[in-house]
Rosetta silent file (secondary structure, phi, psi, omega in degrees, C-alpha in Angstrom):
SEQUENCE: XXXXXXXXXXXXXXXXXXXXXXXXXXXXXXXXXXXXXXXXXXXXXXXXXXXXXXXXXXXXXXXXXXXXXXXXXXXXXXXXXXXXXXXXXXXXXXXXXXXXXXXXXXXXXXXXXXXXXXXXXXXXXXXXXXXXXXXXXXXXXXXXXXXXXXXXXXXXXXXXXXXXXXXXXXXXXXXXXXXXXXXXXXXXXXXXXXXXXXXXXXXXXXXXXXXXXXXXXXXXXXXXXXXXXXXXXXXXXXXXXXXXXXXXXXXXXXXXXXXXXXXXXXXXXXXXXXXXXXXXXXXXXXXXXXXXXX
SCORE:     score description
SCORE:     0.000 S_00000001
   1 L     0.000  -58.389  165.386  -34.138   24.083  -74.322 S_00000001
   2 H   -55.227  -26.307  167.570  -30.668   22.649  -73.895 S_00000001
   3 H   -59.761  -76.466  178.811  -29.820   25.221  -71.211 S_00000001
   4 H   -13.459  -61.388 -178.933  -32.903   23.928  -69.439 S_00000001
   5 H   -61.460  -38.810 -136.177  -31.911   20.020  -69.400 S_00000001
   6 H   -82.278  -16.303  175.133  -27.936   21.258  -68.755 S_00000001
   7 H   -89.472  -53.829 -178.763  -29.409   23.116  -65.522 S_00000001
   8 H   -60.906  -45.233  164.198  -31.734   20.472  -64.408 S_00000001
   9 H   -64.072   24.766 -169.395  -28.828   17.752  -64.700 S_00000001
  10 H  -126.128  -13.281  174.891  -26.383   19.683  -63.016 S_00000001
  11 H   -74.097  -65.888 -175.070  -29.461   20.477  -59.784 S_00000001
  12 H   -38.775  -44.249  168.111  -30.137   17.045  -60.024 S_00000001
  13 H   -72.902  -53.107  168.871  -26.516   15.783  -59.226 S_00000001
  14 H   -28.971  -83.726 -174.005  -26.083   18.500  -56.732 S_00000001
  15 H   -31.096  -47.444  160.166  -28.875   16.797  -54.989 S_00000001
  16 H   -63.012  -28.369  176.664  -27.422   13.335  -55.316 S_00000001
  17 H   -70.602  -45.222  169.587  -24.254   14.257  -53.668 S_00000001
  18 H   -72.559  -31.856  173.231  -25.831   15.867  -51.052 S_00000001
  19 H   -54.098  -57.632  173.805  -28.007   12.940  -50.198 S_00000001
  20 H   -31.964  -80.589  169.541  -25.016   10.994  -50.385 S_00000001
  21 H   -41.896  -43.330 -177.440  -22.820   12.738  -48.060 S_00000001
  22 H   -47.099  -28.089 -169.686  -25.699   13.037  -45.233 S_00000001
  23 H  -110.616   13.005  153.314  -25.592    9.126  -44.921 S_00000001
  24 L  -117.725  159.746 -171.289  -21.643    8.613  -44.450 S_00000001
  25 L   -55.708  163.833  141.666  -19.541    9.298  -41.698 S_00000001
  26 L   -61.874  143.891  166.765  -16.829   12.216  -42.509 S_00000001
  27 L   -49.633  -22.715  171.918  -13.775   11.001  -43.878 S_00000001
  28 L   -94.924   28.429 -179.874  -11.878   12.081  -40.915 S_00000001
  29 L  -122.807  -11.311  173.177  -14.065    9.868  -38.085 S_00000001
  30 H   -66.529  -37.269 -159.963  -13.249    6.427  -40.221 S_00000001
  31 H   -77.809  -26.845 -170.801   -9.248    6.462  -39.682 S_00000001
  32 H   -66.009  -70.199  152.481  -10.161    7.173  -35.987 S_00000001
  33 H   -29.501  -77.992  175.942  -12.733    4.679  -35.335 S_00000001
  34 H  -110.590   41.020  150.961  -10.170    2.273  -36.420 S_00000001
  35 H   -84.097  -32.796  163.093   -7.193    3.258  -34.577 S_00000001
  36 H   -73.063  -12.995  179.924   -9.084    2.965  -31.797 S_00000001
  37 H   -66.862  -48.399 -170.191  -10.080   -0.408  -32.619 S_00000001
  38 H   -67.923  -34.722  177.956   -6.406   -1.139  -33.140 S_00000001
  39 H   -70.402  -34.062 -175.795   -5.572   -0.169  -29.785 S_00000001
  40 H   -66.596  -36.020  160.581   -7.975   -2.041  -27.678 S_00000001
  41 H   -44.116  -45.604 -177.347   -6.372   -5.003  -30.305 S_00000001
  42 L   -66.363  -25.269  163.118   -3.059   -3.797  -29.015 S_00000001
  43 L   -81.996  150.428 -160.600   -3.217   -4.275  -24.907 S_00000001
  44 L   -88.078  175.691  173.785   -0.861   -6.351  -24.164 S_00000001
  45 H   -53.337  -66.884 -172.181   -0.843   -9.372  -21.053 S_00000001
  46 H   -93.641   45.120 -160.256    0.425   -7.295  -19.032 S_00000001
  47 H  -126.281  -63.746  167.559   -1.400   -4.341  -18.816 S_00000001
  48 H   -75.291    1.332 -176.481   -4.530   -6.491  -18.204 S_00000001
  49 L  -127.057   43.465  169.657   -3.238   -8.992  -15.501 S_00000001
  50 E  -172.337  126.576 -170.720   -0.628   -7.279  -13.804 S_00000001
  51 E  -121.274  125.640  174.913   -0.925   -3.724  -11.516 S_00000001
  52 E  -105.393  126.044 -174.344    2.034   -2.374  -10.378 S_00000001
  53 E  -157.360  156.923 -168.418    2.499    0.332   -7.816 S_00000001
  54 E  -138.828  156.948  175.725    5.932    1.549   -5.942 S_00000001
  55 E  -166.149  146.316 -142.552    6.130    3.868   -2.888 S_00000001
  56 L  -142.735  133.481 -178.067    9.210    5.811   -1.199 S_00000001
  57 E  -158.133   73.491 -179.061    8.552    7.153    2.545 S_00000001
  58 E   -76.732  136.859 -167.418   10.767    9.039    4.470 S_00000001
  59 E  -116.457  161.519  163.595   10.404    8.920    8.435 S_00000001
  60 L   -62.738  -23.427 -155.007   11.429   10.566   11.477 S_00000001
  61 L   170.317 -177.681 -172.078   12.099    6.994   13.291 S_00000001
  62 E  -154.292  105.382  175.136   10.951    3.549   12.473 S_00000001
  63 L  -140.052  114.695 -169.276    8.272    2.246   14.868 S_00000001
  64 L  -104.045  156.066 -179.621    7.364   -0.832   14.631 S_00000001
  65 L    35.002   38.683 -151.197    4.337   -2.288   16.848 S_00000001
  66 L    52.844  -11.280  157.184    5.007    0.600   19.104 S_00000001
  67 L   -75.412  169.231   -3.468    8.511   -0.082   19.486 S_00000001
  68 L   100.430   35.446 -148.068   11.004    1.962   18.489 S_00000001
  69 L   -70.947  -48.934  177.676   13.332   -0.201   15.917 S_00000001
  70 E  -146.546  146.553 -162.678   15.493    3.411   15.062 S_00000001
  71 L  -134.274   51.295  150.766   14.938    6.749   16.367 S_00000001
  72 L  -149.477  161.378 -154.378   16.647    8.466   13.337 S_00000001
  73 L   -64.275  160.466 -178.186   15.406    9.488    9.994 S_00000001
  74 E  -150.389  166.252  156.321   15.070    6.491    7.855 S_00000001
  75 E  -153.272  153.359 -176.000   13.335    6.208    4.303 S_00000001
  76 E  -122.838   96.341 -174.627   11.692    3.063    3.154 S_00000001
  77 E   -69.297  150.960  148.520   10.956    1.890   -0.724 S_00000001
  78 E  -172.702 -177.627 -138.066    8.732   -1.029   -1.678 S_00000001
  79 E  -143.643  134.259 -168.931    7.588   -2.313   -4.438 S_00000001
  80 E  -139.878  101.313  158.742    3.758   -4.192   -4.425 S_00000001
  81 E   -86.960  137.129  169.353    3.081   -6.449   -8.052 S_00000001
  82 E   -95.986  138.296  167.151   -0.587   -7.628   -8.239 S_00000001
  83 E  -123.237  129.858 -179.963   -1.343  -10.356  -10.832 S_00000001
  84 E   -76.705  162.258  150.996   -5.135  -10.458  -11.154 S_00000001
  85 L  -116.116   88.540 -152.180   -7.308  -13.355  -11.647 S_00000001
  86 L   115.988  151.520 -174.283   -9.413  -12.234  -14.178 S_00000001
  87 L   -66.983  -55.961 -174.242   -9.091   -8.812  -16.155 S_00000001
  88 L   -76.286   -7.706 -170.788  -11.296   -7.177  -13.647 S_00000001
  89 L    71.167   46.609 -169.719   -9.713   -9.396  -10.419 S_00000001
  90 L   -94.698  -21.212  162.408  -13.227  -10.414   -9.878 S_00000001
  91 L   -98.388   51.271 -160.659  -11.449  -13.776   -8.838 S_00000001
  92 L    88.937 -179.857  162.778   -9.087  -11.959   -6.754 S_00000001
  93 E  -165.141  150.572  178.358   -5.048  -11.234   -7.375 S_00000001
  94 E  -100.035  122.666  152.838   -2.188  -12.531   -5.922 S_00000001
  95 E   -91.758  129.084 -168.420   -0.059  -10.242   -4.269 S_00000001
  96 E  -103.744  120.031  164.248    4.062   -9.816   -4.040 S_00000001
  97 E  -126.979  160.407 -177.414    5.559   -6.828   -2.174 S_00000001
  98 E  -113.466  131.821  171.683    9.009   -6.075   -1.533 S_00000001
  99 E  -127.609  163.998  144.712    9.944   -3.434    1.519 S_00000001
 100 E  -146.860  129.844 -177.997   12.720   -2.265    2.933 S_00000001
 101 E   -78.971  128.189  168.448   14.213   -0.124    5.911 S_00000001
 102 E  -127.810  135.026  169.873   17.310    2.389    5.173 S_00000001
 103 E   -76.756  120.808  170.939   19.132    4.284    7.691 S_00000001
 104 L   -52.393  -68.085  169.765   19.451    7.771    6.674 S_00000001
 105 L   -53.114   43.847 -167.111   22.510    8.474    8.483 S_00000001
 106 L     3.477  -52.715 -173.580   25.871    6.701    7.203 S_00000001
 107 L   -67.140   17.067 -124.732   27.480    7.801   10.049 S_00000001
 108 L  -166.156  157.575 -179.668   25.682    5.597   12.835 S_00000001
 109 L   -86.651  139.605   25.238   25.797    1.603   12.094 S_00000001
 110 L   -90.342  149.139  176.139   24.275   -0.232   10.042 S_00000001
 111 L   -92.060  -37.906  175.811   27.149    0.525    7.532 S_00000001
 112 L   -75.742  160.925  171.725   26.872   -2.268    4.755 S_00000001
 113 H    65.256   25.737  170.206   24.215   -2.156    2.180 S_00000001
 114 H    75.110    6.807 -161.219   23.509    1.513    2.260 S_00000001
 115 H    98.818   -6.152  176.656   22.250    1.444    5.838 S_00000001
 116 L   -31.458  125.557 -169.672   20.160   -1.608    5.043 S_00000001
 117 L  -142.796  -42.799 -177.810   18.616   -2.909    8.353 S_00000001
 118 E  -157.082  133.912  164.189   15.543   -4.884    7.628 S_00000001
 119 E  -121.362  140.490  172.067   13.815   -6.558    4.598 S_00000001
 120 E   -90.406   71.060 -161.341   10.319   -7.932    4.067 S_00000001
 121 E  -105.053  154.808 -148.570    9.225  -10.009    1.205 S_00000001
 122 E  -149.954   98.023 -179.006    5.504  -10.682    1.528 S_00000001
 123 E  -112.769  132.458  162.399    3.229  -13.259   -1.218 S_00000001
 124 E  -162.646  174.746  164.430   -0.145  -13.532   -0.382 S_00000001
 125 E   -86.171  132.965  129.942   -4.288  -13.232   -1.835 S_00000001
 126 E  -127.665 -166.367 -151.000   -6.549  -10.903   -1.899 S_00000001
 127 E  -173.597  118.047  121.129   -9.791  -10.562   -2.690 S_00000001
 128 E    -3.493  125.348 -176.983  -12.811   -8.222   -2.684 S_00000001
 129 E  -164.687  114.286 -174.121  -16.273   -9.189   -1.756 S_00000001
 130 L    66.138   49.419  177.763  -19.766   -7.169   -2.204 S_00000001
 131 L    48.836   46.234  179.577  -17.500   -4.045   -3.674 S_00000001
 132 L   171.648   -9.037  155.688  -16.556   -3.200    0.077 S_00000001
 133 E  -102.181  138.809 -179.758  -15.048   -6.057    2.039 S_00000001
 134 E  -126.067  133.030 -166.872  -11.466   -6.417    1.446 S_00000001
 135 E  -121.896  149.343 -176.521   -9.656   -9.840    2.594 S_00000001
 136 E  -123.685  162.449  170.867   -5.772  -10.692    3.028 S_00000001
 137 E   163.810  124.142  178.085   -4.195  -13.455    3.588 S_00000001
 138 E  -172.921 -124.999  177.577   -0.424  -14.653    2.976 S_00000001
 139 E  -164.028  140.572 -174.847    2.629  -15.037    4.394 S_00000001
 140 E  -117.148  127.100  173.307    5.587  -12.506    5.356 S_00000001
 141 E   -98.664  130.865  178.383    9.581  -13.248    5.651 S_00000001
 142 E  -107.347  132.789  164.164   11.568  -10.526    7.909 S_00000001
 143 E  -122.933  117.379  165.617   15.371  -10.509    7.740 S_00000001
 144 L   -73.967   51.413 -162.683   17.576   -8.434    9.640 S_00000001
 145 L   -62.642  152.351  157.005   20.787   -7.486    8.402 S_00000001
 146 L    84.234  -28.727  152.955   23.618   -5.634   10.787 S_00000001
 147 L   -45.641  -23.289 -152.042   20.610   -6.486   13.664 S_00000001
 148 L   -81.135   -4.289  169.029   21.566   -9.766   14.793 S_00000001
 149 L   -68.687  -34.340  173.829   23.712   -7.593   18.062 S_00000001
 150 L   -71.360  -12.958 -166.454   19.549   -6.649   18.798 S_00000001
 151 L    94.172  -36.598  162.228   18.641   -9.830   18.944 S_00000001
 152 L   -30.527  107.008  172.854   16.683   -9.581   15.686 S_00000001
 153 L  -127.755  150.364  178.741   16.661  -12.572   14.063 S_00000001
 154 L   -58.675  139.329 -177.531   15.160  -13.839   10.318 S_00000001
 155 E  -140.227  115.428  176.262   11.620  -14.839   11.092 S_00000001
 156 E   -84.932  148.627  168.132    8.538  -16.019    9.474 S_00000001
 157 E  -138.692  126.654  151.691    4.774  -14.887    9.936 S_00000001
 158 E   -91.748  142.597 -145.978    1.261  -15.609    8.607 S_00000001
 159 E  -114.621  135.800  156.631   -0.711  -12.912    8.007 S_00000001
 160 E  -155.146  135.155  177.245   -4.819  -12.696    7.574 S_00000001
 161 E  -144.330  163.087  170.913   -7.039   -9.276    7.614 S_00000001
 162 E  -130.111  165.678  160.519  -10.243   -7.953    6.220 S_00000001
 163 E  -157.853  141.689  177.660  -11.394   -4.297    6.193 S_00000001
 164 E   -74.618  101.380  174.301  -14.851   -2.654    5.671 S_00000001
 165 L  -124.686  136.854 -139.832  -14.809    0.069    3.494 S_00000001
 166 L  -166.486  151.233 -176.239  -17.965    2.300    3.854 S_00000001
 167 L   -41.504  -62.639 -168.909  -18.780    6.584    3.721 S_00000001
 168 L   -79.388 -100.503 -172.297  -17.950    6.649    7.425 S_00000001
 169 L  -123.307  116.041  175.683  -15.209    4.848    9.321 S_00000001
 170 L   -70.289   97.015 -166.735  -13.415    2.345    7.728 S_00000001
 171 E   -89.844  163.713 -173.274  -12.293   -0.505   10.454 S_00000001
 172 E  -162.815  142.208  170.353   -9.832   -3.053    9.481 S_00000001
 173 E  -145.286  128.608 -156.508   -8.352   -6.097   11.376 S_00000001
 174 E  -124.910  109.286  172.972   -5.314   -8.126   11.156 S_00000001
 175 E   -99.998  144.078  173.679   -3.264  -11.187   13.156 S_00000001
 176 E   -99.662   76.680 -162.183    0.118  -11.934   12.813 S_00000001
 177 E  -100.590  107.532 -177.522    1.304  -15.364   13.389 S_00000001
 178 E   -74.145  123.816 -177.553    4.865  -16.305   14.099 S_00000001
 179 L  -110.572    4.618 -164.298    5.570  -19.741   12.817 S_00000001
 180 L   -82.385  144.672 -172.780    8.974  -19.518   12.785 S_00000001
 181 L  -136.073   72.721 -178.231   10.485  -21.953   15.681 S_00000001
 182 L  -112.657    4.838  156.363   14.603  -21.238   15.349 S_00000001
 183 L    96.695   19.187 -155.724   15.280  -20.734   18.872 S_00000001
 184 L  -144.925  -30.352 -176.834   15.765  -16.859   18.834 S_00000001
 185 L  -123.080  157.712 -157.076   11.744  -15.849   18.354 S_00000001
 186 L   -87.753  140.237 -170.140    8.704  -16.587   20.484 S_00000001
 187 L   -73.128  130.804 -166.902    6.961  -19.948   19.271 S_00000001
 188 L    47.601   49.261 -166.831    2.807  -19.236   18.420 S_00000001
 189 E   -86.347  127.089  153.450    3.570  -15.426   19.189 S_00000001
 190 E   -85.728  122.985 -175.833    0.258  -13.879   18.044 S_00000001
 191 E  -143.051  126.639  154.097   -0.106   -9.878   17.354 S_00000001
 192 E  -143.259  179.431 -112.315   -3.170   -8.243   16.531 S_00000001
 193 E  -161.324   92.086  150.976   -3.851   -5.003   14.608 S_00000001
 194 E  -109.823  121.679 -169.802   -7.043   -2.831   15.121 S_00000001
 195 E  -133.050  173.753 -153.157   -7.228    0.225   13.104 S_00000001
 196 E  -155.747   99.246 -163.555  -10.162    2.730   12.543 S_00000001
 197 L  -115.094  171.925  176.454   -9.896    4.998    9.526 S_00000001
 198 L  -165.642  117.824 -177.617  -11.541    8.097    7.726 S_00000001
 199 E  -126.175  124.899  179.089  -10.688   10.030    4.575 S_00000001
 200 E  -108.957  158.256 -172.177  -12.423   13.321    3.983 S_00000001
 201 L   -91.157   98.033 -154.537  -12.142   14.441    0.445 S_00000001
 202 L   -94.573  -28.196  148.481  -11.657   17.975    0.500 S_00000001
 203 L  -105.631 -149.044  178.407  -11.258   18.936   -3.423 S_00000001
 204 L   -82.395  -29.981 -176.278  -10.603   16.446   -6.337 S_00000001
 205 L  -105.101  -30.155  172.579   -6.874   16.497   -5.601 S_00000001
 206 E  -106.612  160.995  175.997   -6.058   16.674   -1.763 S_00000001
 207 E  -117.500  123.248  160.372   -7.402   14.687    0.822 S_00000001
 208 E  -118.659  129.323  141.165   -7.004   14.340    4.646 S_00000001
 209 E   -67.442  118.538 -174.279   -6.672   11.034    6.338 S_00000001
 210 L  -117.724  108.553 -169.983   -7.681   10.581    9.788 S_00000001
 211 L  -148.194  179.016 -179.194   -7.123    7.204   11.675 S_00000001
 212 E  -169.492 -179.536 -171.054   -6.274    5.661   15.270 S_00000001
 213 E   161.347  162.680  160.407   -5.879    2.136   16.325 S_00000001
 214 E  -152.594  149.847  167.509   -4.232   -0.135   18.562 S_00000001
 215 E   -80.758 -176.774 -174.983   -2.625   -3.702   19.186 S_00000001
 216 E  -159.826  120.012  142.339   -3.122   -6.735   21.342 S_00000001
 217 E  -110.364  154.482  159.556   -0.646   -9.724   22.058 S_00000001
 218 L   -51.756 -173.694 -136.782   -0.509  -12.965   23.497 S_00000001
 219 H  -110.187  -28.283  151.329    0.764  -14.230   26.429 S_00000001
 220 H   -62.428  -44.889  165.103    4.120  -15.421   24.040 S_00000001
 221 H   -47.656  -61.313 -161.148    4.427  -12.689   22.015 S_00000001
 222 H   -65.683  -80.608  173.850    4.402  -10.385   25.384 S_00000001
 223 H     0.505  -65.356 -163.348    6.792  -13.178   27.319 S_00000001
 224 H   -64.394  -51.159 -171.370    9.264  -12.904   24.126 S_00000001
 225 H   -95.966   18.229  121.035    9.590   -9.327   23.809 S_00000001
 226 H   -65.567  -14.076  149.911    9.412   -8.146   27.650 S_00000001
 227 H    88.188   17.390 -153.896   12.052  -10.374   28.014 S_00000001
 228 L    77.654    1.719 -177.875    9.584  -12.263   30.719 S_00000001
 229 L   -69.061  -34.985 -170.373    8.419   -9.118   32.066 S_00000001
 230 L  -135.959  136.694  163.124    4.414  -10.073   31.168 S_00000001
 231 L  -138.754  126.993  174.728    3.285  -13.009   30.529 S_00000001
 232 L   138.856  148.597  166.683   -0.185  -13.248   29.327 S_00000001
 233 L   -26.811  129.659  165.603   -2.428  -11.419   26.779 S_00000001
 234 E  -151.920  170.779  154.559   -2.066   -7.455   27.055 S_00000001
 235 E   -61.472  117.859 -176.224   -2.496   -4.164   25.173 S_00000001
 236 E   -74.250  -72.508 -174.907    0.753   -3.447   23.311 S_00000001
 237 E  -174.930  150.110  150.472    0.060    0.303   22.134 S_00000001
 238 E   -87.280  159.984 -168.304   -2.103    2.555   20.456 S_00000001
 239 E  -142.484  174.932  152.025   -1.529    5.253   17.761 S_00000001
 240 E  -137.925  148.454  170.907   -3.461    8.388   15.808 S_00000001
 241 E  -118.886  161.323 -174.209   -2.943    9.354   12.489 S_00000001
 242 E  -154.119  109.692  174.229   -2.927   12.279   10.874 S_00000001
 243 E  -150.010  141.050  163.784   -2.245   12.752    6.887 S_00000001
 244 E  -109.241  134.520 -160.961   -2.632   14.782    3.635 S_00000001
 245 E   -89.903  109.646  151.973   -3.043   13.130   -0.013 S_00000001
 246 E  -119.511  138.751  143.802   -2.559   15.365   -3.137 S_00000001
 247 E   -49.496   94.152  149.109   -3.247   14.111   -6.616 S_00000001
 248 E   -83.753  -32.452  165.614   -0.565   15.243   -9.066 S_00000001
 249 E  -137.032  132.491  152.244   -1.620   12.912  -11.825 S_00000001
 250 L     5.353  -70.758 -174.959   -3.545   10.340  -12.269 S_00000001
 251 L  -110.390   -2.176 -174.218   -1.147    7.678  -11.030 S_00000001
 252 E  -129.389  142.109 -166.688    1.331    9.544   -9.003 S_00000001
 253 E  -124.618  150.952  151.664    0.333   10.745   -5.287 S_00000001
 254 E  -152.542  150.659 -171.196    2.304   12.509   -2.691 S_00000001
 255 E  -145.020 -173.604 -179.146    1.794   12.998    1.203 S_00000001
 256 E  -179.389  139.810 -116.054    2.752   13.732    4.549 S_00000001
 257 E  -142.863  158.432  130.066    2.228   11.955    7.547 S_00000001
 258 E  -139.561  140.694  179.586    1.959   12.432   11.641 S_00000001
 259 E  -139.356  134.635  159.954    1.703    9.832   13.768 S_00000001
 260 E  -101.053  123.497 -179.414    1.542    9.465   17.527 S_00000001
 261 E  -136.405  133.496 -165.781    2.228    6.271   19.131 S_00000001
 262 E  -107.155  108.399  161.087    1.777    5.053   22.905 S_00000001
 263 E   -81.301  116.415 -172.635    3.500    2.198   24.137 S_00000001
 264 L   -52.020  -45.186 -155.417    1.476    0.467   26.573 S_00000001
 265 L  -106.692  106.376  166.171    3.914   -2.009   27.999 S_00000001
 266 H   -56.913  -68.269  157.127    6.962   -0.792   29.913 S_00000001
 267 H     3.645  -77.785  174.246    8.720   -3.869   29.490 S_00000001
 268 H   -65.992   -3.790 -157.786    8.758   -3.846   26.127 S_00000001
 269 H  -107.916  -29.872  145.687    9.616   -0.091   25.746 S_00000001
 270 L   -19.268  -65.348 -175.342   12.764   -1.536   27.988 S_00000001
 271 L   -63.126  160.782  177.121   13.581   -4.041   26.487 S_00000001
 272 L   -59.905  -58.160  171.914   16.810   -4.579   23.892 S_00000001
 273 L   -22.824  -48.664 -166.252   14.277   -4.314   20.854 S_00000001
 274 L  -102.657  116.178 -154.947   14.016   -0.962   21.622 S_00000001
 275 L   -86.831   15.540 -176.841   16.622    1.429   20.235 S_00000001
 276 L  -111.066  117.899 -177.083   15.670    4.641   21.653 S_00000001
 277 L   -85.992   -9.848  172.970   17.207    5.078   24.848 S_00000001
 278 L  -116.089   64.225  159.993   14.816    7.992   26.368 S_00000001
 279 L   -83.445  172.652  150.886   11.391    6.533   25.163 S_00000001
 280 L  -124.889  -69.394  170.818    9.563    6.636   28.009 S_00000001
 281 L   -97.868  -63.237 -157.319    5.733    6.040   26.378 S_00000001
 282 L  -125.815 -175.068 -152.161    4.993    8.037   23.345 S_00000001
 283 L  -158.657  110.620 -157.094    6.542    9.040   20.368 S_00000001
 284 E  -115.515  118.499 -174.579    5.099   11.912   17.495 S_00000001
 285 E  -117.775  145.347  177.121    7.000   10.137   14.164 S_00000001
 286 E  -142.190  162.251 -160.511    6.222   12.327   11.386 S_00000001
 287 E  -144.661  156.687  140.042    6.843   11.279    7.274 S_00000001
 288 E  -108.967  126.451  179.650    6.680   12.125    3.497 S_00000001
 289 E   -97.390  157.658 -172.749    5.451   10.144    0.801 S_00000001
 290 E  -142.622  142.836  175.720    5.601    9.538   -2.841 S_00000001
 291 E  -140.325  132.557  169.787    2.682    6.611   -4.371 S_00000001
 292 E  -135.968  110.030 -171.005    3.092    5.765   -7.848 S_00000001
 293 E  -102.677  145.266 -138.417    0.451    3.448   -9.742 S_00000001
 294 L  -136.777    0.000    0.000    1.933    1.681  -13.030 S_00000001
């Protein structure tokens, strides 16, 4: 008879234990649960209001607005901080980038500063609107070191653009307003910036980009940099692109670039601005890239 109970209590606890376990977690999904808890405690300021992303680009030439600023290899860093407004940016983020132009070659002028020829710094907004319009608007300073023999002079411009971005061809448009009035750059010089884009995806890690586009200036803009050859609104130049994307990680990109660009205006292609002494029209500038998101 005592065997009997000493089996039925010892089923009976079996039974309780097993109930028991079925309605708790395992012991190894608790510690888990709240480390992750601890991390999401654990982002910091800046991780949610500030996006960071740096990018390195070596060129063939440096052509800007269809001119022709150096017609040797160059490579060009900058540096773009976003600070959102809002975790998600849903009220925008204001953006600061830093660029710069380096002359590859030492031997060739500019000499100080590593080849250092021209810096940008650039503060402006942007802003989003129905997941697919993207709006710009800010202000850009250009400086010119080892330039000022060119003509080149520090200059300011405001900047404002939107672009559409949708399955098929992404258009995007941008003016350029020179405000600066120092006696060296044309006063209300206007430049605008129509581009026409495409990206087909061809696995999860490469890409090709496909784009074209052209400019338009005013009758100052044209004046200043023709030197007085045109005065009046005209077509500056057109370009095509041609590029491939690959996805090494997550946050780091690399690419390579062709670009053909037709300058429009003899005048300007003439002109002192332009440092290539056998342009005639076009120009096939070709590049590599590095993207890094932080």
């Amino acid at each position: 008879m005592k065997t009997k109970i000493l089996l039925a209590s010892l089923l009976a606890a079996a039974m309780a234990c097993a109930a028991d376990s079925s309605t708790k977690p395992p012991a190894d999904t608790a510690p888990a649960a709240s480390s992750e808890a601890a991390e999401e405690k654990e982002v910091s300021f800046l991780d949610k209001y500030i996006d960071l992303s740096t990018e390195l680009a070596f060129y063939s030439a440096y052509v800007w607005r269809g001119q022709i600023l150096f017609d040797r290899p160059v490579w060009q860093p900058a540096q773009n901080i976003f600070v959102k407004l809002g975790e998600n940016a849903e009220y925008g983020a204001f953006k600061f980038r830093f660029w710069a132009n380096f002359a590859i070659d030492g031997n060739k002028p500019p000499h100080r500063f590593g080849g250092m020829s021209i810096v940008d710094e650039r503060v402006g907004y942007v802003k989003t609107f129905f997941d697919c319009l993207d709006f710009d608007v800010g202000g850009i300073f250009y400086q010119f070191p080892n330039r000022h023999s060119r003509g080149l002079r520090e200059t300011d411009e405001f900047i404002a653009g939107v672009k559409w971005r949708n399955p098929y061809i992404t258009p995007s448009f941008y003016v350029w307003w020179d405000l600066d009035e120092n006696g060296h750059n044309a006063d209300n010089a206007l430049f605008f910036d129509f581009d026409f884009t495409h990206a087909f995806k061809i696995t999860d890690e490469l890409s090709l980009n496909l784009g074209s586009g052209f400019g338009v200036a005013n009758g100052p803009y044209m004046d200043h940099y023709t030197r007085g050859g045109v005065d009046g609104v005209a077509f500056n130049y057109f370009h095509h692109d041609l590029g491939l994307w690959y996805k090494i990680l997550d946050n780091v990109k690399v690419g390579a670039s062709l670009t053909y660009f037709y300058n429009l205006s003899r005048q300007v292609r003439h002109s002192s601005y332009d440092m290539h002494e056998s342009y005639n029209a076009g120009i096939l500038r070709g590049g590599v890239h590095l993207a890094v998101t932080w």
